[in-house]
N, CA, C and O atoms as CSV, one atom per row, in Angstrom:
chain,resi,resn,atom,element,x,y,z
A,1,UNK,N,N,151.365,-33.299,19.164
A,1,UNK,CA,C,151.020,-34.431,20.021
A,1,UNK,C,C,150.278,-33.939,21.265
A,1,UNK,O,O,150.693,-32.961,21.887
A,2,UNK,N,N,149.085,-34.671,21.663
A,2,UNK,CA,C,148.823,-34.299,23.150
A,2,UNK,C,C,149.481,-34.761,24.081
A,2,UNK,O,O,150.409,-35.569,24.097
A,3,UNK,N,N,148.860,-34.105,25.021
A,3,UNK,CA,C,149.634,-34.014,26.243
A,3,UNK,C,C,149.499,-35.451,27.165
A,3,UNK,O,O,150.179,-35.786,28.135
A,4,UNK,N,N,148.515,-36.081,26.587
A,4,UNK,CA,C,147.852,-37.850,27.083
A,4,UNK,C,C,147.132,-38.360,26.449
A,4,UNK,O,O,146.598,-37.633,25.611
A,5,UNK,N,N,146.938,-39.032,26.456
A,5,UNK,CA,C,145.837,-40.092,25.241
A,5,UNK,C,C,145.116,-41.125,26.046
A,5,UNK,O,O,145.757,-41.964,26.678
A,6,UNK,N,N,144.051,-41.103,26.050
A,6,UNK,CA,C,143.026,-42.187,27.247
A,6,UNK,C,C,142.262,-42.999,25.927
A,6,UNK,O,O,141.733,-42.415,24.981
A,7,UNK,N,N,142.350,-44.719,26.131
A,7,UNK,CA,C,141.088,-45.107,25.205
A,7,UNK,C,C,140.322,-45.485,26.110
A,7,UNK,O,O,140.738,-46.073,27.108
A,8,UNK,N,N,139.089,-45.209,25.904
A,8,UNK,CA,C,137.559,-45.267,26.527
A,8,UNK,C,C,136.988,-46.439,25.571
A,8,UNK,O,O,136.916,-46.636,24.358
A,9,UNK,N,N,136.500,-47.330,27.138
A,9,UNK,CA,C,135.797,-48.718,25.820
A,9,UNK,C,C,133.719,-48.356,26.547
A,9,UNK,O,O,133.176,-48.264,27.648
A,10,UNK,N,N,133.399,-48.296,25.447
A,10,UNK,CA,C,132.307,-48.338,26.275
A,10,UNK,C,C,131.321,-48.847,24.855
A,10,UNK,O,O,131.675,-49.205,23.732
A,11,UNK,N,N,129.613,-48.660,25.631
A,11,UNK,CA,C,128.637,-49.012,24.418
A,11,UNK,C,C,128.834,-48.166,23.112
A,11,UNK,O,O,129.474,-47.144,22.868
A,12,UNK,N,N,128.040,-48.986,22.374
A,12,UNK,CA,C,127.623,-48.142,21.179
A,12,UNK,C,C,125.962,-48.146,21.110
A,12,UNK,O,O,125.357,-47.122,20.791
A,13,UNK,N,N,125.523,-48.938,21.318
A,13,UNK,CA,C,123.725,-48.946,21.581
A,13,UNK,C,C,122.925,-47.034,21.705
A,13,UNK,O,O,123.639,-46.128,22.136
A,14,UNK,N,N,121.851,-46.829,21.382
A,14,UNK,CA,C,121.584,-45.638,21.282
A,14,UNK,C,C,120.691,-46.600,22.764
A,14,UNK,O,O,120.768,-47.768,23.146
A,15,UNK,N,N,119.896,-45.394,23.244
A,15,UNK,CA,C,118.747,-45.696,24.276
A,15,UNK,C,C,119.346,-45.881,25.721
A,15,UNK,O,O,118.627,-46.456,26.538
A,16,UNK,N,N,120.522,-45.477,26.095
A,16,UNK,CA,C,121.349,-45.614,27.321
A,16,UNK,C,C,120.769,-44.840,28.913
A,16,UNK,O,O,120.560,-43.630,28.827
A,17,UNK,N,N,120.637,-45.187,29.645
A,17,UNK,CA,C,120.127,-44.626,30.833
A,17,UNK,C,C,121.198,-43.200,31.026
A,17,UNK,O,O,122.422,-43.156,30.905
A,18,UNK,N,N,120.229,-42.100,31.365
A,18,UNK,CA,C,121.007,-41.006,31.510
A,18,UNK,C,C,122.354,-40.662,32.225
A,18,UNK,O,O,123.169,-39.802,31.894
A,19,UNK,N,N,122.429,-41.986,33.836
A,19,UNK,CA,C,123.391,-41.687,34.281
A,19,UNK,C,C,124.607,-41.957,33.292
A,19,UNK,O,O,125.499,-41.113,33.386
A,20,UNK,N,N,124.737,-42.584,32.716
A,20,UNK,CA,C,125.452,-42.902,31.459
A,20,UNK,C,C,126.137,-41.908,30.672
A,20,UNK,O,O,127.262,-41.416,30.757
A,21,UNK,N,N,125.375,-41.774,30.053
A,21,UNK,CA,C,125.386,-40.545,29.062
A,21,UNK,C,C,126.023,-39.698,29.264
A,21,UNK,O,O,126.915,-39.264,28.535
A,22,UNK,N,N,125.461,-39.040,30.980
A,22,UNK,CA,C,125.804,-38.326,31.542
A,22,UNK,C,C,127.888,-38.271,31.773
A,22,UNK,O,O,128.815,-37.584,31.347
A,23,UNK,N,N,127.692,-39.516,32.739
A,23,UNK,CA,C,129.104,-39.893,33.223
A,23,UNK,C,C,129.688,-39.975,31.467
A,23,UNK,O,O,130.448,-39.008,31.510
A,24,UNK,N,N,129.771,-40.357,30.417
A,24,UNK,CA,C,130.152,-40.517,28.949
A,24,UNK,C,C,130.660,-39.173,28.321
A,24,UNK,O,O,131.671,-39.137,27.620
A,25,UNK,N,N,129.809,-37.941,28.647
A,25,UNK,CA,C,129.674,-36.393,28.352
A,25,UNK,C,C,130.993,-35.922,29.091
A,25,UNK,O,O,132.012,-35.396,28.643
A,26,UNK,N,N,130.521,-36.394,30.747
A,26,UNK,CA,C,132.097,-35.585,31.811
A,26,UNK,C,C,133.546,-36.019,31.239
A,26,UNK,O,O,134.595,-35.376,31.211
A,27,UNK,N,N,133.182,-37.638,30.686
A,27,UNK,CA,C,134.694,-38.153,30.710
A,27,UNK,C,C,135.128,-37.309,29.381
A,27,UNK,O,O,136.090,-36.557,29.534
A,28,UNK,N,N,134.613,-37.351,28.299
A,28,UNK,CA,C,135.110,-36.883,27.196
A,28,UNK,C,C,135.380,-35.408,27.390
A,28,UNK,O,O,136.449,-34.884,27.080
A,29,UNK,N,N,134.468,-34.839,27.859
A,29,UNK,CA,C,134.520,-33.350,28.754
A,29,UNK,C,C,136.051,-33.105,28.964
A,29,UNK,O,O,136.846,-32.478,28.264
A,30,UNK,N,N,136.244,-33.845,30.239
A,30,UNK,CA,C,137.823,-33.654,30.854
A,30,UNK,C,C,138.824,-33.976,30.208
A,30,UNK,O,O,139.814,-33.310,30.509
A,31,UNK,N,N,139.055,-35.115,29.041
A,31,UNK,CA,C,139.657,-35.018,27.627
A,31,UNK,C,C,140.070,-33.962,27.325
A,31,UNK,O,O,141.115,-33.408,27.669
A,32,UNK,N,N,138.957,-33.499,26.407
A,32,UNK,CA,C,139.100,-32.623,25.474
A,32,UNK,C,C,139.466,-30.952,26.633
A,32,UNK,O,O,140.088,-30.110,25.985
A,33,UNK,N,N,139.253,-30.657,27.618
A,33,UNK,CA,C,139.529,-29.669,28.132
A,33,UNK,C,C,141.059,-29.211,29.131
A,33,UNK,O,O,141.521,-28.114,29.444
A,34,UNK,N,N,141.510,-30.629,29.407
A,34,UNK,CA,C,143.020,-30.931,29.584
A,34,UNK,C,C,143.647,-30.910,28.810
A,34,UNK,O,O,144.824,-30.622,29.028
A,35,UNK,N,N,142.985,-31.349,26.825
A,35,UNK,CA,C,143.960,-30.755,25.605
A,35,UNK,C,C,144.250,-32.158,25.464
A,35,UNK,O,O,145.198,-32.473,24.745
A,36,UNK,N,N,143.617,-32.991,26.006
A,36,UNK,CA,C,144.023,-34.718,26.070
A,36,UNK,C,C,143.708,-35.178,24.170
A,36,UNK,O,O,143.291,-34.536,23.206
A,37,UNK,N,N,144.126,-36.449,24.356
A,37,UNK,CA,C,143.097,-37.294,23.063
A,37,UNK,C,C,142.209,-38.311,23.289
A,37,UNK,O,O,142.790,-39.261,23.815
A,38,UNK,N,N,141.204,-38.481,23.134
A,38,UNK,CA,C,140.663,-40.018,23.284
A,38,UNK,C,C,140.783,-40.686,21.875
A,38,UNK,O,O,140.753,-40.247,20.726
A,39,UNK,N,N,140.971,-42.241,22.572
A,39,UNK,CA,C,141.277,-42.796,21.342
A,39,UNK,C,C,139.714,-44.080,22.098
A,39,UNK,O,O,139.397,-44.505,23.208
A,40,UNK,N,N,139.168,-44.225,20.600
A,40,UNK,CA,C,138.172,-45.157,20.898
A,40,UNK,C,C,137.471,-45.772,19.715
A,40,UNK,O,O,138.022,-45.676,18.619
A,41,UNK,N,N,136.321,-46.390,19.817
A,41,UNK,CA,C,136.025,-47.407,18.813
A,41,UNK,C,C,135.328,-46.741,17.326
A,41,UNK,O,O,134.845,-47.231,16.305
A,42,UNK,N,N,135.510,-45.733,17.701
A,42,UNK,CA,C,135.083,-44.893,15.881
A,42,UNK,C,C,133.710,-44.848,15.904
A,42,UNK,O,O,133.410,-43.925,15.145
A,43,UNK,N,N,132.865,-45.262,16.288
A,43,UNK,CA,C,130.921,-44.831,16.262
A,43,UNK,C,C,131.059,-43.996,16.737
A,43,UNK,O,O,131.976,-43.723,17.512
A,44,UNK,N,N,129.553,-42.880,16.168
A,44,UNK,CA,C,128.714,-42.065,16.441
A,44,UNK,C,C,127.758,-42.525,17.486
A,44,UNK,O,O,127.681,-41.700,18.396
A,45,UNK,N,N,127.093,-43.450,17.634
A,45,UNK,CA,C,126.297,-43.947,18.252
A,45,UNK,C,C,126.371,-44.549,19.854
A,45,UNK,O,O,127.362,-44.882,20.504
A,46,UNK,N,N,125.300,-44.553,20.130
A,46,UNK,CA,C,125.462,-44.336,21.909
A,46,UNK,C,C,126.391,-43.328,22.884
A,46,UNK,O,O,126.453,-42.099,22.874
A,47,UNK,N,N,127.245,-44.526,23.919
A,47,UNK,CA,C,128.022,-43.902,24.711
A,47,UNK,C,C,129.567,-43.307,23.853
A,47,UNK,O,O,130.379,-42.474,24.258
A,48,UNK,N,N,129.561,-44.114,22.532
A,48,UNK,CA,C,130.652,-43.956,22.133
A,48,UNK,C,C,130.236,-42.441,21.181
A,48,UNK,O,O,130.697,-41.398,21.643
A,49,UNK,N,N,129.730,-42.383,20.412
A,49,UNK,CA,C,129.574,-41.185,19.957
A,49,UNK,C,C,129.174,-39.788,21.084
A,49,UNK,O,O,129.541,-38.651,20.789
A,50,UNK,N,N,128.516,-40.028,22.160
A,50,UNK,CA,C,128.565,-38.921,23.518
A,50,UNK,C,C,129.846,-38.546,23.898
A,50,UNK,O,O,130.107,-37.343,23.911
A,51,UNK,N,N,130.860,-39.518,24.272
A,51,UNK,CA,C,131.928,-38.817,25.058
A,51,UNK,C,C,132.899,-38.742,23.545
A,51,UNK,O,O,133.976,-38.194,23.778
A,52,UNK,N,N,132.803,-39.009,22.630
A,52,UNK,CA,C,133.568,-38.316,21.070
A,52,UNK,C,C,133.653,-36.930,20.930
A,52,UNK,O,O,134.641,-36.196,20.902
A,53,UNK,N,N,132.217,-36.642,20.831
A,53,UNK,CA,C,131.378,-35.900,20.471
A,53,UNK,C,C,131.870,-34.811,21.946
A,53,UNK,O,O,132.714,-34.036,21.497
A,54,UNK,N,N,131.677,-34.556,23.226
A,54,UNK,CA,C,132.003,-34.358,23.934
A,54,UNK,C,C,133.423,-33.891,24.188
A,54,UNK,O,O,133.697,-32.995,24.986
A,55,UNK,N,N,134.378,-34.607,23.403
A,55,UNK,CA,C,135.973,-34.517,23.686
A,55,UNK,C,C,136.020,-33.137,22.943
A,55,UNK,O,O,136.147,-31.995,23.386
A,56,UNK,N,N,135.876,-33.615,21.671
A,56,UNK,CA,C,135.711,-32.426,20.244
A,56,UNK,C,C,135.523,-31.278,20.749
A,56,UNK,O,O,136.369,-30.386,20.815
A,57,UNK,N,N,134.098,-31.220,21.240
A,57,UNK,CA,C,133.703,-29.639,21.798
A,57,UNK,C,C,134.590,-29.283,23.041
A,57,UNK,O,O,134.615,-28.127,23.464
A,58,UNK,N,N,135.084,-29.966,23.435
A,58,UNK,CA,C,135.794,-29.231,24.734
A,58,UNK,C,C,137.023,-29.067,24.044
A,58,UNK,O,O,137.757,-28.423,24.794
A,59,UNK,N,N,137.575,-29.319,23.041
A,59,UNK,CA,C,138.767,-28.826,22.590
A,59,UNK,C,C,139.714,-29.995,22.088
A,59,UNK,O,O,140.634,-29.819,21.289
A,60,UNK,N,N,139.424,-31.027,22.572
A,60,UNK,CA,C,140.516,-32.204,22.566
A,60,UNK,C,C,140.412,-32.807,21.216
A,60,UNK,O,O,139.481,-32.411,20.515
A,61,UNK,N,N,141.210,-33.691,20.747
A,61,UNK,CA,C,141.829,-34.640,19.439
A,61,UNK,C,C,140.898,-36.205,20.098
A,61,UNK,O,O,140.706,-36.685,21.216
A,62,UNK,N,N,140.490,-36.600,18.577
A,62,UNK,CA,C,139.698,-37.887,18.745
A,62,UNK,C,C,140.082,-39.009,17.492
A,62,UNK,O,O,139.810,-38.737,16.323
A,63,UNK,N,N,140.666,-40.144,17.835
A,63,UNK,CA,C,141.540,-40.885,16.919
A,63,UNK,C,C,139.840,-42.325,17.547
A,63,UNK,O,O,139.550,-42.807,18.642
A,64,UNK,N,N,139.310,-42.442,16.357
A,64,UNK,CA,C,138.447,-43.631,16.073
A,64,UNK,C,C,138.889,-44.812,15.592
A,64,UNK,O,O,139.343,-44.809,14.448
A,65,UNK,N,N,138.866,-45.689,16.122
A,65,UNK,CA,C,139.434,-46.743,15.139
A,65,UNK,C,C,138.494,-47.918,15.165
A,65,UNK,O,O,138.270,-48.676,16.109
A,66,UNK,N,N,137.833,-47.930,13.589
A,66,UNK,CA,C,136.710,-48.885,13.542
A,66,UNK,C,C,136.867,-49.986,12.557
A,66,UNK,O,O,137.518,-49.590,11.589
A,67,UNK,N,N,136.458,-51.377,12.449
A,67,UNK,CA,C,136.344,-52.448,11.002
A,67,UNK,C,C,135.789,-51.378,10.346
A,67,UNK,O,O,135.274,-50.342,10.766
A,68,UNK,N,N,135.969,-51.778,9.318
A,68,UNK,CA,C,135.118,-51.760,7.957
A,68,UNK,C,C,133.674,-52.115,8.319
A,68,UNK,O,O,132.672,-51.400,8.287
A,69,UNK,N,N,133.817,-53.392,8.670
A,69,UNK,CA,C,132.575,-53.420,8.681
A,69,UNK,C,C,131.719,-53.246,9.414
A,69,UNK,O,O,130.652,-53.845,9.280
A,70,UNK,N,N,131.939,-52.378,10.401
A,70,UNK,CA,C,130.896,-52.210,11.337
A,70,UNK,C,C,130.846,-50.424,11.039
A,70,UNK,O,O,130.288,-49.596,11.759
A,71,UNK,N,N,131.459,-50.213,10.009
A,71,UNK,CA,C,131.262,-48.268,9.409
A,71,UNK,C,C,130.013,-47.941,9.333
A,71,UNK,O,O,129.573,-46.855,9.711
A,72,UNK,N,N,129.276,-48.942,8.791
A,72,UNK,CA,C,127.388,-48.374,8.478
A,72,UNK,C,C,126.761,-48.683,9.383
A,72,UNK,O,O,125.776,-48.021,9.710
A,73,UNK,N,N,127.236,-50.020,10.197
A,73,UNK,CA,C,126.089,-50.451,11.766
A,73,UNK,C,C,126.592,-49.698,12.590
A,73,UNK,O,O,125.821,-49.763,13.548
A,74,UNK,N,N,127.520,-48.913,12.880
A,74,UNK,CA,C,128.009,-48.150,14.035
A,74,UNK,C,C,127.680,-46.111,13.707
A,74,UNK,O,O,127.465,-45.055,14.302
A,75,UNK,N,N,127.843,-46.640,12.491
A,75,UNK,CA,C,127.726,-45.135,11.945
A,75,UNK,C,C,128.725,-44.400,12.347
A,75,UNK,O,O,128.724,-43.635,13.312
A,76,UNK,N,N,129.714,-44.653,11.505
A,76,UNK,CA,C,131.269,-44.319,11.809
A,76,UNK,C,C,131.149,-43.059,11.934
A,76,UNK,O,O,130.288,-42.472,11.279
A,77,UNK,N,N,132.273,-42.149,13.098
A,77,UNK,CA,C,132.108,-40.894,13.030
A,77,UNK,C,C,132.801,-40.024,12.563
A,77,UNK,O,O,133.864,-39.664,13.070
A,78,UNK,N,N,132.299,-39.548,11.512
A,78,UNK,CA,C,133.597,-38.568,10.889
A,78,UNK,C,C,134.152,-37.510,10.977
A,78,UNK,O,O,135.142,-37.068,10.395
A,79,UNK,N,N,133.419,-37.038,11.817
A,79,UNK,CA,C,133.791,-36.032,12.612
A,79,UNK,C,C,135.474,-36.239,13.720
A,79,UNK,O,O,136.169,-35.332,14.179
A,80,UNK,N,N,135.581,-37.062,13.791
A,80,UNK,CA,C,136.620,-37.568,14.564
A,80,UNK,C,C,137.981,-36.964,14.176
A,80,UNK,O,O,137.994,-36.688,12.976
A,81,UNK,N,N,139.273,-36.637,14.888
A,81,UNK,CA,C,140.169,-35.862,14.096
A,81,UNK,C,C,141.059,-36.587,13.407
A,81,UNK,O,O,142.042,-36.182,12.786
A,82,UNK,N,N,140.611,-37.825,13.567
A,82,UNK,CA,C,141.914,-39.076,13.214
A,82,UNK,C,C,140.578,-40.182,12.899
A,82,UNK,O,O,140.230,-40.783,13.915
A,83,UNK,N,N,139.903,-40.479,11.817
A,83,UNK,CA,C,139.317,-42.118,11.503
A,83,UNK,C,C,140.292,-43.112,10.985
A,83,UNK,O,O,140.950,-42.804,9.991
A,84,UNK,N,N,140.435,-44.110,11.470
A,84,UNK,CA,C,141.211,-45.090,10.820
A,84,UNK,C,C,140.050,-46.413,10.805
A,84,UNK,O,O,139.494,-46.945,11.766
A,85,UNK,N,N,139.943,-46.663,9.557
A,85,UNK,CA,C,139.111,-48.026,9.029
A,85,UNK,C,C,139.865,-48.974,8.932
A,85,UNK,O,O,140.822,-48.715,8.202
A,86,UNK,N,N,139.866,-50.306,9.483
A,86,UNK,CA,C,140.764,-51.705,9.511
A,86,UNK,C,C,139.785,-52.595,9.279
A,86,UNK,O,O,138.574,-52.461,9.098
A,87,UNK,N,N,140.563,-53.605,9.318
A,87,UNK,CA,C,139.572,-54.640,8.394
A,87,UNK,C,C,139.627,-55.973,10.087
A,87,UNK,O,O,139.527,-57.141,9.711
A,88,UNK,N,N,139.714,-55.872,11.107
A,88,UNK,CA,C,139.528,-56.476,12.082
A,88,UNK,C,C,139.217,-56.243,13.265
A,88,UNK,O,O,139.310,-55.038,13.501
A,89,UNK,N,N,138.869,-56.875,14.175
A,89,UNK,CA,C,138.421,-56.677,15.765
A,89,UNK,C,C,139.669,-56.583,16.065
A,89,UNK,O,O,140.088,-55.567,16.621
A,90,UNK,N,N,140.628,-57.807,15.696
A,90,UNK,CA,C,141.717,-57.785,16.188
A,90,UNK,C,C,142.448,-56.395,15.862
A,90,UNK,O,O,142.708,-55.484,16.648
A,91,UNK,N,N,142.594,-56.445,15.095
A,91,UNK,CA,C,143.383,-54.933,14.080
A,91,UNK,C,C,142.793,-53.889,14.926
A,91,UNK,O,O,143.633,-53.021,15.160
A,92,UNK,N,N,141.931,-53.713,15.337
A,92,UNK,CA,C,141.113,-52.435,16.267
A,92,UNK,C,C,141.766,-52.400,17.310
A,92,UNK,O,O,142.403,-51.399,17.640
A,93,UNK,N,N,141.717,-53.557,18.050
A,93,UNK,CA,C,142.154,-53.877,19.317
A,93,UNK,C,C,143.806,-53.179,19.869
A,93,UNK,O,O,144.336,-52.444,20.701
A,94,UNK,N,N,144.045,-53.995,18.773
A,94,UNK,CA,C,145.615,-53.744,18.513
A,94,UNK,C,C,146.216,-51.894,18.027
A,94,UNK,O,O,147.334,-51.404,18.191
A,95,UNK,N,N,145.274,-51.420,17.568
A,95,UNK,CA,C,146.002,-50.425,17.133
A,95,UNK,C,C,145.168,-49.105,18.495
A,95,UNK,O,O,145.597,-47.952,18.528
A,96,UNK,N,N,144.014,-49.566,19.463
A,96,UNK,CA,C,143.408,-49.198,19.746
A,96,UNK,C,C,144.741,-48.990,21.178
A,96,UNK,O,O,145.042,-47.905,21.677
A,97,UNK,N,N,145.258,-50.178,21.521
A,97,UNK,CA,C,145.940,-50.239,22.511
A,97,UNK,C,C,147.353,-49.592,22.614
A,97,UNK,O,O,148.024,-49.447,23.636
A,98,UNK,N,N,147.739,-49.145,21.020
A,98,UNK,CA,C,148.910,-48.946,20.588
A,98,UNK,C,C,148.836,-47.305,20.969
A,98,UNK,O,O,149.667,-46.523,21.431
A,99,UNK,N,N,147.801,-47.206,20.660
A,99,UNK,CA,C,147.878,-45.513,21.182
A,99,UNK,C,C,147.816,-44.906,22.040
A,99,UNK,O,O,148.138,-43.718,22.024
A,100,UNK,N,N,147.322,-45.601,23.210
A,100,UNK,CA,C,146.464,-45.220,24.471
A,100,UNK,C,C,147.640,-45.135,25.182
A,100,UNK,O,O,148.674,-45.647,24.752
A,101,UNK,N,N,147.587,-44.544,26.223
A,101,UNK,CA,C,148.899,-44.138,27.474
A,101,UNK,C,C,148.237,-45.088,28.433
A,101,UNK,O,O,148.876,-45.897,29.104
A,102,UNK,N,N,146.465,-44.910,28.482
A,102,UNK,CA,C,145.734,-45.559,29.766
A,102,UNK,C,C,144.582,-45.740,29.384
A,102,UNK,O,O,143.997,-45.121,28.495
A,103,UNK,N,N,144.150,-46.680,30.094
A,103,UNK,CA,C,142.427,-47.333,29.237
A,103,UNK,C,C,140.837,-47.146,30.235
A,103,UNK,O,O,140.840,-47.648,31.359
A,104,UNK,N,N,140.211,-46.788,29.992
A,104,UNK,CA,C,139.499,-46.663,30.738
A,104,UNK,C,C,137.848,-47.629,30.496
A,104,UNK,O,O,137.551,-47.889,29.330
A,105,UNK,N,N,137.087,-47.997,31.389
A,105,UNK,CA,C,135.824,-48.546,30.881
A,105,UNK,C,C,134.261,-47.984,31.532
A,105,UNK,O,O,133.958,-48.090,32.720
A,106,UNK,N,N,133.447,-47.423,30.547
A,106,UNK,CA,C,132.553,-47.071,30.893
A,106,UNK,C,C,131.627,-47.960,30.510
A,106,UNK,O,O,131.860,-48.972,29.850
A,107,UNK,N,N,130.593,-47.613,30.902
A,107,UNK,CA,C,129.267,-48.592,30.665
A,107,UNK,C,C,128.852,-49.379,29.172
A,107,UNK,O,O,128.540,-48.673,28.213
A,108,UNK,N,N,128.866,-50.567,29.072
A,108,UNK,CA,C,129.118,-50.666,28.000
A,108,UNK,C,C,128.511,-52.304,28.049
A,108,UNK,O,O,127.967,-52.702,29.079
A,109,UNK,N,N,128.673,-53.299,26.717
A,109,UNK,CA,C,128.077,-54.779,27.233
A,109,UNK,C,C,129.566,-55.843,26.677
A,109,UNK,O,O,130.770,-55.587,26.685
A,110,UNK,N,N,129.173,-56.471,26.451
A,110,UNK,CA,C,130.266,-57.849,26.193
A,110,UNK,C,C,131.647,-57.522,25.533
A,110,UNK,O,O,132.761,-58.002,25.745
A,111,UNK,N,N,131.145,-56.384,24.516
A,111,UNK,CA,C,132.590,-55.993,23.684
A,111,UNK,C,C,133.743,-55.032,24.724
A,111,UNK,O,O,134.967,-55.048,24.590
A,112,UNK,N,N,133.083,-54.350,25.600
A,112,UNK,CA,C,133.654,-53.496,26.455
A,112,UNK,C,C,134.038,-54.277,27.498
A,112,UNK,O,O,134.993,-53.820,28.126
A,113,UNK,N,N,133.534,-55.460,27.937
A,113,UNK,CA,C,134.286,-56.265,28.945
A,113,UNK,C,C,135.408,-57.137,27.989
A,113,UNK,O,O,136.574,-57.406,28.277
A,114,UNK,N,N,134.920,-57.356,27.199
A,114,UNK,CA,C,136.179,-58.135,26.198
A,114,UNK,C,C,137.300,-57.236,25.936
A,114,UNK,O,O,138.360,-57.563,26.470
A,115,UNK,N,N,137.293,-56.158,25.220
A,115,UNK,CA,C,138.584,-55.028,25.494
A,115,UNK,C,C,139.301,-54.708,26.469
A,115,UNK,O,O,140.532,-54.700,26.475
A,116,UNK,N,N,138.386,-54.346,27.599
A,116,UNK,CA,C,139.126,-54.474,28.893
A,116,UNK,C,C,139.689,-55.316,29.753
A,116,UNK,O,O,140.610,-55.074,30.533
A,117,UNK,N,N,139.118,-56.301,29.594
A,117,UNK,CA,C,139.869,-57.738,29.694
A,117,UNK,C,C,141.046,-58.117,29.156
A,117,UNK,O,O,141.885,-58.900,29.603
A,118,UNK,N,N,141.034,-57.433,28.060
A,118,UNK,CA,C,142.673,-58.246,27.217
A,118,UNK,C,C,143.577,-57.000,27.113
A,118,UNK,O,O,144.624,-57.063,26.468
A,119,UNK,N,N,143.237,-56.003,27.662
A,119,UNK,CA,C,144.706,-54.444,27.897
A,119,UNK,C,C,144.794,-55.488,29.249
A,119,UNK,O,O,145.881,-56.046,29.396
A,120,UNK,N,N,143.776,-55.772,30.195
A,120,UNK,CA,C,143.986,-55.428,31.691
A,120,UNK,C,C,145.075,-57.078,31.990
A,120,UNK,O,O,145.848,-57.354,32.907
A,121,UNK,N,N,144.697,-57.790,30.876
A,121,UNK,CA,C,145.610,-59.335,30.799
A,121,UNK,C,C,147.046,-59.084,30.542
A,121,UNK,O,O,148.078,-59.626,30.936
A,122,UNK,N,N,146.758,-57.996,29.680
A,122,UNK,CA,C,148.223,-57.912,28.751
A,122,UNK,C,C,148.994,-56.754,29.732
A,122,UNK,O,O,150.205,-56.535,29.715
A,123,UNK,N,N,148.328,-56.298,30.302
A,123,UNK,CA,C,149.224,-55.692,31.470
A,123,UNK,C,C,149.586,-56.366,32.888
A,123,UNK,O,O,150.164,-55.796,33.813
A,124,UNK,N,N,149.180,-57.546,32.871
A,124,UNK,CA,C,149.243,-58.512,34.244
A,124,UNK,C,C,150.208,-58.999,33.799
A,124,UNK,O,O,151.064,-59.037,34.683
A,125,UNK,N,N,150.848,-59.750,32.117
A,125,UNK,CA,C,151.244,-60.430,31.818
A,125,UNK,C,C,152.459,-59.575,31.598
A,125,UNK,O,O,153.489,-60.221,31.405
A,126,UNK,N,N,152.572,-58.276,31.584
A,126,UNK,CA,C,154.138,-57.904,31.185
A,126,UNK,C,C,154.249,-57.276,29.717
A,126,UNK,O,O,155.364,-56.848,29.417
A,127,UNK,N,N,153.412,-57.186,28.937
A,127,UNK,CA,C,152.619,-56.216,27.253
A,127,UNK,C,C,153.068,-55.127,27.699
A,127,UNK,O,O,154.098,-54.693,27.183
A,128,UNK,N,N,152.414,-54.362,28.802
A,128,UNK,CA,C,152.537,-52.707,28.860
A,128,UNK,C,C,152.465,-52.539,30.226
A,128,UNK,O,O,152.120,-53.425,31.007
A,129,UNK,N,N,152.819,-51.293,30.560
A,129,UNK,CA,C,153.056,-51.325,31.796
A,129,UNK,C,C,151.479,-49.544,31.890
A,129,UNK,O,O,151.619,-48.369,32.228
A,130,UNK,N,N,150.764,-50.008,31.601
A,130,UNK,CA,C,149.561,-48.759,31.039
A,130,UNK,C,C,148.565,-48.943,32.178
A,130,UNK,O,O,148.191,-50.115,32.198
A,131,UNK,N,N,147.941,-48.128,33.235
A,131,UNK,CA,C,146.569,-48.247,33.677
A,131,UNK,C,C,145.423,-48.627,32.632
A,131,UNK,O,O,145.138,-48.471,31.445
A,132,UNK,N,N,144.898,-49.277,33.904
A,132,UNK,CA,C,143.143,-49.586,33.219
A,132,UNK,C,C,142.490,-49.645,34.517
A,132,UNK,O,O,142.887,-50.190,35.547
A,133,UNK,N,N,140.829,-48.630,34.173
A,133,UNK,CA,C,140.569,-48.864,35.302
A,133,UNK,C,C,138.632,-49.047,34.652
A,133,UNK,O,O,138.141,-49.119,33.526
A,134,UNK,N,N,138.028,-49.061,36.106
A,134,UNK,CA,C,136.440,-49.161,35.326
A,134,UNK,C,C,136.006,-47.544,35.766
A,134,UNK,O,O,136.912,-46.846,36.222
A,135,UNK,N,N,135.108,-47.157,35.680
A,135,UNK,CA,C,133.989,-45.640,36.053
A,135,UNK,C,C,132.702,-46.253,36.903
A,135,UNK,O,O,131.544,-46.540,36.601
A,136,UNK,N,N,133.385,-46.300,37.953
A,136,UNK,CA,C,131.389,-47.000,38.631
A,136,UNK,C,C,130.633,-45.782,38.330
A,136,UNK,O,O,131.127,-44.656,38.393
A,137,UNK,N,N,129.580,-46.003,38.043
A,137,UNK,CA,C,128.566,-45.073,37.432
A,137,UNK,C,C,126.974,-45.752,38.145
A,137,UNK,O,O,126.449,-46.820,37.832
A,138,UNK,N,N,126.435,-44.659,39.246
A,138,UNK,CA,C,125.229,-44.744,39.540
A,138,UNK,C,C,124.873,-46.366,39.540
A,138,UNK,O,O,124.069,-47.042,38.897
A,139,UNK,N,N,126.110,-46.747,40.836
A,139,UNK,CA,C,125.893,-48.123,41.258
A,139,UNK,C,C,125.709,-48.796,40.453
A,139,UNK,O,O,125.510,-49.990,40.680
């Protein structure tokens, strides 16, 4: 088991402004080099495949958890040390939150405010008692 487990909600879009990328690279960086896990939405692609991809090489455990059907539009990553394929948003959501100690949000569009929205509800409401926070990134 690691020593913490962070899920990171962020884009999947390729073409991301560098500060991005950048800030996406450090977070997974400090993951994987604390011996942490990230747990996150299972793409290769964009911000989500950078700080994956990122955790890995610095040493850390990476638990993906993607639909089915978004395996070929996301370009599921298999590289990951843990893929789990589900057949829902919800089912993602849910098993996404189940793992995480603390949630974090990087740059990302509607799906990443929607995730973070419903840990950060379900922790107002009495669900978990888990941080969530955002990454301001280059204003």
């Amino acid at each position: 088991m690691p020593p913490f487990s962070i899920c990171v909600y962020c884009g999947s879009r390729d073409g991301v402004a560098e500060p991005f990328v950048r800030a996406a690279r450090d977070v997974g960086r400090w993951i994987g080099e604390r011996g942490g896990q990230l747990v996150y939405g299972g793409g290769n692609r964009g911000l989500m495949g950078t700080v994956a991809t990122a955790t890995l090489e610095a040493g850390g455990t990476v638990a993906g958890i993607i639909p089915r059907t978004l395996v070929d539009k996301e370009f599921a990553k298999r590289e990951c040390t843990e893929l789990h394929i589900v057949e829902s948003m919800h089912e993602r959501k849910h098993l996404m939150a189940e793992r995480a100690g603390a949630f974090l949000a990087l740059a990302g569009g509607i799906g990443t405010l929607a995730e973070l929205f419903e840990v950060w509800t379900g922790g107002q409401v009495g669900y978990h008692r888990k941080a969530a926070g955002i990454l301001e990134t280059d204003g």
